[in-house]
Steps between C-alpha positions, in 0.01 A plus 500: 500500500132383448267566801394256729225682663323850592233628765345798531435634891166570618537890445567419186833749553810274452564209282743208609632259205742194578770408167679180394861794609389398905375822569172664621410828353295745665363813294230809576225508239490820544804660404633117294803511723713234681410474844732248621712194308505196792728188411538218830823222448499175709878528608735790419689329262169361321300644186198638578161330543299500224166714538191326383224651625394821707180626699422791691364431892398847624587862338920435631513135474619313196528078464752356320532117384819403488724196414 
């Protein structure tokens, strides 16, 4: 799915990228791995939110926009 956005954190060590799929991806520039895969629903029985943006706010804190 095409991405909807990407930031870069201040130590320049982990990349975060939102997709069109409703997930946040999380990788380490250094070794180009997956960190983490993050996906929020409204309801349990709802599809999930559609990521549109992201931005880092400190070294461990990552900003999604959501709808």
């Amino acid at each position: 799915m095409p991405v909807t956005g990407v930031d870069v954190s201040d130590s320049l060590s982990t990349i975060a990228a939102t997709s069109k799929d409703g997930f946040a991806y999380i990788f380490d520039v250094q070794t180009k791995s997956l960190i983490d895969k993050v996906s929020f629903k409204c309801k349990p029985e709802s599809k999930n939110m559609l990521m549109r943006a992201c931005t880092f706010r400190e070294e461990t804190s990552l900003y999604t926009l959501c709808t």
